[in-house]
N, C-alpha and C positions, 0 to 999 in steps of 0.2 A: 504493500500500500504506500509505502512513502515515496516510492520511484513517482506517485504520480501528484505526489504534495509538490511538489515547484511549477506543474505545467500548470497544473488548476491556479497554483498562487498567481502565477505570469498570469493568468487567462482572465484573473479577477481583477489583476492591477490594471492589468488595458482597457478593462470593459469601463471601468472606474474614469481614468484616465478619459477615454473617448466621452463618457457623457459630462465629465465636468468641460473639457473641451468646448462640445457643443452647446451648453447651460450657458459657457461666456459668449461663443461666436453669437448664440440667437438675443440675448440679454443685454450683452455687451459691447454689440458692434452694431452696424447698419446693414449688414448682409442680409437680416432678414426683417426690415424696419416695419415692412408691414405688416405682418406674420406679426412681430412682436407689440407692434403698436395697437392691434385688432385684442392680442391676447392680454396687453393690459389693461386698454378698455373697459373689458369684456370680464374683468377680475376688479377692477373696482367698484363696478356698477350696481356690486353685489353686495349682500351685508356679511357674507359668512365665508365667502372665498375670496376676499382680499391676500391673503396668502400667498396667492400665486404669484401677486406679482411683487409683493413684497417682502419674500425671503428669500428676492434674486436680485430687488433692485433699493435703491436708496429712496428717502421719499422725494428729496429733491430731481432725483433721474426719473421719477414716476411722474410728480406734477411736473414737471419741465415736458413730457410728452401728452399728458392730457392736454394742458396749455394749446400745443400744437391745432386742438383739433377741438380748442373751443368754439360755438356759436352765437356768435353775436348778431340777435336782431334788431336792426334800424329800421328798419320799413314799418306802417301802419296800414293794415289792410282798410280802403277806402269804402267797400259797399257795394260799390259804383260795378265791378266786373258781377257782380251779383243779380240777378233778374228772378224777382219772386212773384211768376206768373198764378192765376187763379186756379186753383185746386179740384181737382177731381172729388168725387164720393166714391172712385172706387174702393173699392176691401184687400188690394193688393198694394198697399203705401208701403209694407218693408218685404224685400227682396234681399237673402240670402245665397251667396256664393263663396264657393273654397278658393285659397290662393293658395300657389306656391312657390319658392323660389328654392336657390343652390343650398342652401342654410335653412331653411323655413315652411312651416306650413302656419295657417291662419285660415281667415273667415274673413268676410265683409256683410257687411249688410247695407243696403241702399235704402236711403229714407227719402222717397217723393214727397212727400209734404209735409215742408218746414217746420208749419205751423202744432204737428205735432211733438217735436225734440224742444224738449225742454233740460236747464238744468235745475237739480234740486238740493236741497236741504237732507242731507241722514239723519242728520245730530240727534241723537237724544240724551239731552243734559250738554254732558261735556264729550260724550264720547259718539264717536259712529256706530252705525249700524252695518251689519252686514245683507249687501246686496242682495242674495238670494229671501231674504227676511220681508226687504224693501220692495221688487220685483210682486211677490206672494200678496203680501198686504194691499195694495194698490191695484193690481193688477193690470201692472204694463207691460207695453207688448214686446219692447226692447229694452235694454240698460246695458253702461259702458260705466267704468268705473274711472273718474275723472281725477282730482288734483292730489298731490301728496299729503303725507298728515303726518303729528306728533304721535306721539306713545304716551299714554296718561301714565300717572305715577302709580296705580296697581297693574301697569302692566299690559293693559287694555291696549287699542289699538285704535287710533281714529277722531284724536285730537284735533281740531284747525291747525294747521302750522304755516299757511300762505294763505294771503287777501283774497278776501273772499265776500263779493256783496251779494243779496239777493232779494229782488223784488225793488231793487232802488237801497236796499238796508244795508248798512256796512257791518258784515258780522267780525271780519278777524282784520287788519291792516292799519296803516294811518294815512288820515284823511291829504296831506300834503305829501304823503311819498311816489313815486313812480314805481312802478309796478308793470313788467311784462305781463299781460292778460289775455284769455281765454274771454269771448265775452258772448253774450245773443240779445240781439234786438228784440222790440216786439213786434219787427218785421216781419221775423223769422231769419235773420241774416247772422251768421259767424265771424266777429270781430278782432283780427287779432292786433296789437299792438302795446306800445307802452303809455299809459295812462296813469292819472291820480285818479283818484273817486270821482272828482266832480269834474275834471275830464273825461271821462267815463260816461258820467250822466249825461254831457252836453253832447257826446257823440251819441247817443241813443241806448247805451248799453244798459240794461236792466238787472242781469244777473252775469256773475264772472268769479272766475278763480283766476289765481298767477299760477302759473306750470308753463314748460314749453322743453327742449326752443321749438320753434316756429318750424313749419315744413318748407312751407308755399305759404306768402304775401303777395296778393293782387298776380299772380302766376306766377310769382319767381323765386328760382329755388336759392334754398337757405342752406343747406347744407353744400359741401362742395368737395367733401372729404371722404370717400367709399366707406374707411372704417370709421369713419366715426361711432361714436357711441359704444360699439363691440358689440357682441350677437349677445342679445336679450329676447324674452317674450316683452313684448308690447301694446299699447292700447294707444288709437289714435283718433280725433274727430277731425272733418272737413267736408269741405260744400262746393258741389259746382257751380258754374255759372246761371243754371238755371235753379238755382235752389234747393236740388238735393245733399242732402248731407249721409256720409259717410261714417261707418263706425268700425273699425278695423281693429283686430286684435291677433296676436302673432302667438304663437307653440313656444315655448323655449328651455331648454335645461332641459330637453328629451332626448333620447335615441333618436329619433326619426325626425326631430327640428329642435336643433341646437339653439334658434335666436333671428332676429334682423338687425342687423343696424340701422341709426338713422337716415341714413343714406336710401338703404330698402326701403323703410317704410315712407321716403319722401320719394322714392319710384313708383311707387305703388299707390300713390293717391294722385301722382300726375298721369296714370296709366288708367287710375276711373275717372279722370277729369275734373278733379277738385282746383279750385282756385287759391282755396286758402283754407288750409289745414297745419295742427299741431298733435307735437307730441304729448301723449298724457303718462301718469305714473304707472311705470312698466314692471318687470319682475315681477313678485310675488303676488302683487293685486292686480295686474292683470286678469281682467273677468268680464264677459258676456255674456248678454242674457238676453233668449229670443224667443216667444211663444210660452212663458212658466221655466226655460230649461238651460242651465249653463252649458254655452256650445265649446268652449274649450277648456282644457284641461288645466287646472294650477299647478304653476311651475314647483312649489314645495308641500302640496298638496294640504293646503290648510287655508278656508277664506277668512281673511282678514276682514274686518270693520272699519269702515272707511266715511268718511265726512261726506263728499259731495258727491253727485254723481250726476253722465245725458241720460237723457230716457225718453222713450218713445210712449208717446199717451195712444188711446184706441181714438180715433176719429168717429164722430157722431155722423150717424150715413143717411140719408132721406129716401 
């Protein structure tokens, strides 16, 4: 047996050798920038896999490349590319379709008429509810799980943690800050841009959270970077020219669809024709709901409680 203790030792030392190698060429260098830039991304976006890319790189070499591949939106989506023609009675106002891309599977759902996407209130007390609760209760036909939120101090999940008004009412922000915003008229029209409250009000906007960035402002795209973001499940709203709006949500942390980036998911809303669409809070709360029934699957397989949320109301028929 020990004639073959040195070939195994050599056999171990190299194997060793080769991946610590390859840990610096891919980490360490630019040979494989996007590879690496996609896979930090895509490790900090997360609460519980930071790891990855942080017991290989400095924090300064990690934000020095997120940096890289921040988005900054200047544009205010005007309205104006928006035309919210007279509304049908038909019984077919939301339209359900599969996507898929190299990374991803998802869902869309088509909403013809505006006037029923609304956003809402969860809150109960201090904390959110959970979606499928809110869906049930009410009985809406659609729901999208919209802006980010705090963690109350038992633990809970579903705190305000970004400006938030509704109905005109200013629940969470302050009244002179600016504010990136998600916003809906009572047009029926999708508003995106930066705003204080009563900037807000004067452009017509009724209800809104802050979340983004941005996809598409007046049709032009925001992102400009493939990896951006890194492969995450996702949730998105936006609207075409004619007034339909979009509800998109992406697979992600599976075998069979790893994520999109924001780059995907702002391909994917110029590919339904949306003019002006944003990103909503992705990962774990990512959640759709169509007909009573969640259409995709949670990426850590536990629904969380969440503050605001779109949702599609039943239209009264004649």
């Amino acid at each position: 047996m020990k004639k073959y203790l040195k070939p195994f030792s050599f056999i171990a030392s190299s194997f060793a050798m080769i991946v610590v190698v390859s840990l610096f060429l891919f980490f360490k260098t630019d040979l494989f920038k996007t590879n690496r830039d996609l896979w930090v991304q895509t490790a900090m976006s997360t609460s519980t896999h930071q790891w990855l890319a942080t017991a290989f790189l400095s924090n300064e070499e990690i934000q020095e490349i997120l940096a890289d591949y921040e988005v900054e939106n200047k544009e205010n989506s005007t309205g104006d590319e928006v035309t919210i023609a007279a509304q049908s009675t038909a019984s077919d106002n939301v339209e359900k379709t599969e996507i898929s891309g190299e990374t991803y599977q998802g869902y869309v759902l088509a909403i013809k008429d505006p006037s029923t996407v609304q956003l809402i209130n969860t809150l109960d007390g201090d904390e959110g509810s959970k979606l499928s609760q809110v869906v049930t209760e009410n009985n809406y036909v659609a729901a999208i799980n919209a802006a980010g939120f705090n963690f109350t101090r038992n633990n809970s999940s579903g705190a305000l943690g970004t400006f938030t008004m509704m109905d005109g009412e200013l629940l969470y922000g302050e009244k002179e800050e600016n504010y990136a915003i998600i916003g809906l008229t009572n047009e029926g029209k999708l508003l995106l841009g930066n705003y204080t409250y009563e900037t807000a009000l004067d452009a017509g906007i009724t209800s809104a959270i802050s979340f983004g960035p941005f996809l598409l402002v007046n049709g032009n795209e925001q992102i400009t970077e493939e990896e951006t973001g890194g492969l995450q499940p996702r949730s998105a709203i936006g609207q075409g020219a004619d007034g339909t709006f979009y509800f998109v949500v992406i697979e992600g942390r599976q075998a069979d669809s790893l994520g999109a980036t924001l780059y995907d998911l702002q391909e994917i809303m110029e590919n339904l024709g949306a003019v002006n669409a944003v990103n909503l809070d992705g990962g774990g709360s990512s959640e759709l709901y169509y007909e009573g029934e969640r259409v995709n699957t949670l990426s850590n397989g536990n629904e969380r409680s969440i503050p605001n949320a779109f949702v599609v109301t039943e239209k009264s028929l004649s």
